[in-house]
C-alpha positions in Angstrom: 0.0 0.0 0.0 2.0 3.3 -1.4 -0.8 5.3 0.9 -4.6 5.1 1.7 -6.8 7.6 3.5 -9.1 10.3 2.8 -6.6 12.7 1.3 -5.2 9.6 -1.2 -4.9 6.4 -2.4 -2.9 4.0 -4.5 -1.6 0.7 -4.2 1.5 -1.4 -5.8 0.7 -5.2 -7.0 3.1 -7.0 -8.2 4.8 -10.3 -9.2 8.5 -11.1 -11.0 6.9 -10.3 -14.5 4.5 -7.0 -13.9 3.6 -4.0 -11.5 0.6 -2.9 -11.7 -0.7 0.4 -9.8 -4.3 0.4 -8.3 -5.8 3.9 -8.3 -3.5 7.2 -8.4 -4.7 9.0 -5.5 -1.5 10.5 -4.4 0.3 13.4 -5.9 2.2 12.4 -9.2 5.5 13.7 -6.6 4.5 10.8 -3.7 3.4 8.6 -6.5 7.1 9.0 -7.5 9.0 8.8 -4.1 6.7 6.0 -3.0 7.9 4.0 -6.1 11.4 4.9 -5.5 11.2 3.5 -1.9 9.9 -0.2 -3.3 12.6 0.0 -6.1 10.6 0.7 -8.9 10.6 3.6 -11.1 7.0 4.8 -13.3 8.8 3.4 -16.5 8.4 0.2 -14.3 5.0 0.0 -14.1 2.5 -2.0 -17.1 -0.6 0.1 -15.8 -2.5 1.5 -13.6 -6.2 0.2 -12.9 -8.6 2.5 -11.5 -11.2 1.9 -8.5 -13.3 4.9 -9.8 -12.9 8.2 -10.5 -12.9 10.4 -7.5 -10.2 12.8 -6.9 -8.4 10.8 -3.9 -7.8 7.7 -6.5 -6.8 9.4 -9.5 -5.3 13.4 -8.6 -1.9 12.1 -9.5 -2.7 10.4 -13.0 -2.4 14.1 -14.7 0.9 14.9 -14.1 2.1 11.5 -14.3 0.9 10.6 -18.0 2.3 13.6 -19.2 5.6 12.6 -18.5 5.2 8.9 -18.6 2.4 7.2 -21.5 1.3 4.7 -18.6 -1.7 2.3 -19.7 -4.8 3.1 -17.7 -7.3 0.4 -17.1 -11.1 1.4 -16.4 -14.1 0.5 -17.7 -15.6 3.3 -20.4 -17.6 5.3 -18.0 -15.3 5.8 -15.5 -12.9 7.2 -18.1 -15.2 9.7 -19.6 -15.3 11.1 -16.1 -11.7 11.8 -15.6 -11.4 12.8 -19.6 -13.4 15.2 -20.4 -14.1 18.0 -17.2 -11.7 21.2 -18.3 -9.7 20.3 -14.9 -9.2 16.8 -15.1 -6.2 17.3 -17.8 -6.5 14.0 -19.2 -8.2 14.4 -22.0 -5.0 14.0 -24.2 -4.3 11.1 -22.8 -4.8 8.3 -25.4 -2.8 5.3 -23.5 -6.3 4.0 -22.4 -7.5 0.5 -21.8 -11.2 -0.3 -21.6 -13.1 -3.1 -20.1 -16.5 -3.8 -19.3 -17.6 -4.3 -16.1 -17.5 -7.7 -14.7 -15.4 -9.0 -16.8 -12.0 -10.8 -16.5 -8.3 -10.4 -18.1 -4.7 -10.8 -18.3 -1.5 -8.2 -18.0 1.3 -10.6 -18.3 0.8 -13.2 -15.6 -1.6 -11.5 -13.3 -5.1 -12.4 -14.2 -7.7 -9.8 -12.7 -11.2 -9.6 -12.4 -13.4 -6.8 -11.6 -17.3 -6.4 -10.4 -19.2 -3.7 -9.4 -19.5 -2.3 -5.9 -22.2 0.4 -4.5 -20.9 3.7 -3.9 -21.2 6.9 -5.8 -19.6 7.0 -8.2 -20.7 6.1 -12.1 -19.0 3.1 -12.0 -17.3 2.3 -9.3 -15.2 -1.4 -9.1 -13.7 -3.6 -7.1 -10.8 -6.4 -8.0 -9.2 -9.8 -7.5 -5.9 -10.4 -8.5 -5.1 -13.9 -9.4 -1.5 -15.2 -10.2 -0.1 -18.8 -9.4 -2.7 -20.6 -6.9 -2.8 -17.4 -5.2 -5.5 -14.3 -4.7 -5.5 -11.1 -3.5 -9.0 -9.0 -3.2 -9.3 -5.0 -3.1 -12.1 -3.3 -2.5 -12.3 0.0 -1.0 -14.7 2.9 -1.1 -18.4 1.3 -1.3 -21.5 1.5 0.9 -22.2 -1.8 1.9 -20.7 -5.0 0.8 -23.3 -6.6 -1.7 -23.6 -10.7 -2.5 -22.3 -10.2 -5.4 -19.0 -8.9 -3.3 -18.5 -11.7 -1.2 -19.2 -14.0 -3.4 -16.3 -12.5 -6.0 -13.8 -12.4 -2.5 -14.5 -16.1 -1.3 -11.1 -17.3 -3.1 -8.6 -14.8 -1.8 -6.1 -15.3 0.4 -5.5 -11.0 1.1 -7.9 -8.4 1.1 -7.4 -5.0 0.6 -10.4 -3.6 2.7 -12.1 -0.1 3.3 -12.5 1.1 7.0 -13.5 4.4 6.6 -15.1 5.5 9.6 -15.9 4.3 13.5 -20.0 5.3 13.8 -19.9 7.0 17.1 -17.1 9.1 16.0 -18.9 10.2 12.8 -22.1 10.2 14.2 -20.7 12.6 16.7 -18.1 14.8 14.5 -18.7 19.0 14.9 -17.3 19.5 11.3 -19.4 17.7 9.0 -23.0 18.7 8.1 -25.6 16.0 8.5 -26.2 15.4 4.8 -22.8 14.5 4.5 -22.9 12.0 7.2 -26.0 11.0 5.5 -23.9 10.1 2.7 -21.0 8.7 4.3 -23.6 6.4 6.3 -25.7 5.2 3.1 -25.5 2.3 1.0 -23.6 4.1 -1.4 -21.4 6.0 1.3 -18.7 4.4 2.9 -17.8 1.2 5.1 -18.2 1.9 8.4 -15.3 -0.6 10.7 -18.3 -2.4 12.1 -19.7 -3.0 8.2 -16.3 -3.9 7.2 -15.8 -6.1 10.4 -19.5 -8.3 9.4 -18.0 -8.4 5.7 -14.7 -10.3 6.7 -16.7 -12.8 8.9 -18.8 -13.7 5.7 -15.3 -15.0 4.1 -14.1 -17.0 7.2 -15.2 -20.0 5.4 -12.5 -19.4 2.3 -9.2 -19.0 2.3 -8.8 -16.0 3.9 -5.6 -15.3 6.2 -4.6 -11.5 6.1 -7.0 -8.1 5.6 -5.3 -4.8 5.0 -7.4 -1.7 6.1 -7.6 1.2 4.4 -8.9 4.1 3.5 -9.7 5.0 7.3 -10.9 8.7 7.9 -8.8 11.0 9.3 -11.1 12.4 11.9 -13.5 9.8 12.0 -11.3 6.4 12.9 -8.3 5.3 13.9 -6.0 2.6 13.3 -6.4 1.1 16.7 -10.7 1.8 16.2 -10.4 0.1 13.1 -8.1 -3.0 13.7 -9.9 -3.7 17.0 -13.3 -4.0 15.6 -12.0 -6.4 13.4 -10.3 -8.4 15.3 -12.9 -8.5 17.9 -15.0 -9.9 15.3 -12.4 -12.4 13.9 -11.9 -13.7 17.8 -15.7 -14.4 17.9 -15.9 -15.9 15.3 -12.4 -18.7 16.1 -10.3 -17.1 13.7 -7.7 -15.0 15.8 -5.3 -16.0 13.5 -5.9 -13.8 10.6 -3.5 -11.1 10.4 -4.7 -7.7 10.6 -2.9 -4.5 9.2 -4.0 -0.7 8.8 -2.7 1.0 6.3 -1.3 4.5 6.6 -2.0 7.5 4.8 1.7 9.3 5.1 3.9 6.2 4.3 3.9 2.8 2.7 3.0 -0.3 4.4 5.2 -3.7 4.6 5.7 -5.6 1.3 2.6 -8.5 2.0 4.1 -11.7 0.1 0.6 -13.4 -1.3 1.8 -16.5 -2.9 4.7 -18.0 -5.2 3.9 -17.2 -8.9 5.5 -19.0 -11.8 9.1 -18.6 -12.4 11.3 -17.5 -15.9 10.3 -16.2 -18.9 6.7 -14.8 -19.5 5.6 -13.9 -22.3 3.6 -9.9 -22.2 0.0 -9.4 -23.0 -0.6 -8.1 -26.2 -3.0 -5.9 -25.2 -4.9 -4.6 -28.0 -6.7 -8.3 -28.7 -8.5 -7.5 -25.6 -8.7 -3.8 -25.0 -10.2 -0.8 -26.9 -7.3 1.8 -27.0 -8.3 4.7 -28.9 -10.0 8.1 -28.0 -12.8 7.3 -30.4 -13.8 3.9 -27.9 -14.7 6.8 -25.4 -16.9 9.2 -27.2 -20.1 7.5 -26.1 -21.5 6.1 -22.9 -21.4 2.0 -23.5 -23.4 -0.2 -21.1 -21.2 -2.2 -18.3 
């Protein structure tokens, strides 16, 4: 995890043959230093596969793609929303790589899936990340986790997981106006640790052995709010074994080895059997 929180978010996944970025939520600078510190440059990197478009997963894309023609991987609406506002500075970008919602594919030897999660956004997604016998599960930045959710997670062995906000402490915060709590709160807000914590417990019966939290507010949570909800929920339920771990918003989090992928040469992805890559693939809205 290069960062999560309310100000930002982006993640590294990676394996011998590809690094893949998920969401750019960080300032193309941190983006930058953040690689540097896990030995990887933005020439490095095959891609970068968006969450959704709000500003703390993809402020840093702008200055990044000028300098560096990085594939982006969303599905069509999502990209229309960060192409064409005036502000959003990425409507020159032409390095794009579309996919519909719900479907599955390969960049080199990762193979990821995506499905749709409740929040609001116009598309919002979530993602497994399979390589080897091995999966890792990230979803962050949805109201409620749906069937369709769990039932996508059951196989993982990680998960990346939103923890946005402890109730009481939201419930009881001087600086945000009720509709806003409203919104946070709803089914298309935001995971509350409780929500998050009854979400995990649905998985106990897979293959589950760590969760990563993130995106925990800054005045709304803490690490220690978040992490003991959950694991007071994993100890009722027999599973105190799982390892828990919050992410951070200022620094990157431990390198989390997910499982042994296959070994020599690999032959790249050509992408454009599977992906729409011009400009003209986004000038209309396309159903997921």
């Amino acid at each position: 995890m290069l960062g999560s929180g309310s100000a930002g978010n982006s993640a590294l996944v990676a394996t011998d043959h590809c690094r893949l970025l998920v969401d750019g939520g960080l300032s193309a600078r941190q983006l930058v230093l953040r690689l540097a510190r896990c030995g990887f440059t933005p020439n490095d990197i095959d891609g970068v596969l968006l969450t959704h478009e709000h500003g703390d997963h993809v402020c840093g894309l702008e200055v990044l793609c000028r300098k560096f023609e990085l594939p982006i991987y969303c599905n069509a609406l999502t990209a229309e929303a960060i192409r064409y506002p005036a502000s959003a500075g990425l409507g020159a970008h032409r390095n794009w790589r579309i996919f519909r919602t719900g479907s599955s594919f390969s960049i080199c030897d990762i193979t990821i899936e995506n499905f749709s999660v409740p929040h609001d956004a116009v598309e919002p997604v979530g993602y497994t990340f399979h390589a080897g016998a091995s999966a890792l599960g990230y979803i962050t930045d949805l109201g409620h986790a749906t069937r369709l959710t769990i039932e996508r997670l059951r196989q993982v062995q990680t998960l990346v997981i939103e923890t946005n906000h402890d109730e009481k402490l939201l419930q009881n915060d001087p600086h945000r106006p009720w509709p806003v709590k409203q919104r946070i709160q709803s089914r298309h807000g935001h995971l509350s640790n409780t929500a998050a914590a009854a979400a995990i417990a649905q998985l106990l019966p897979g293959k589950i052995a760590r969760v990563v939290l993130g995106h925990l507010s800054r005045d709304c949570n803490s690490p220690e709010l978040a992490a003991g909800t959950v694991r007071a929920e994993l100890e009722k339920c027999g599973r105190a074994d799982i390892e828990v771990f919050c992410a951070a918003q200022a620094q990157i989090s431990p390198q989390f080895a997910i499982g042994a992928t296959r070994s020599g040469a690999f032959q790249p992805t050509f992408e454009n059997l599977f992906f729409e890559t011009t400009a003209v693939s986004l000038g209309a809205p396309r159903a997921a």
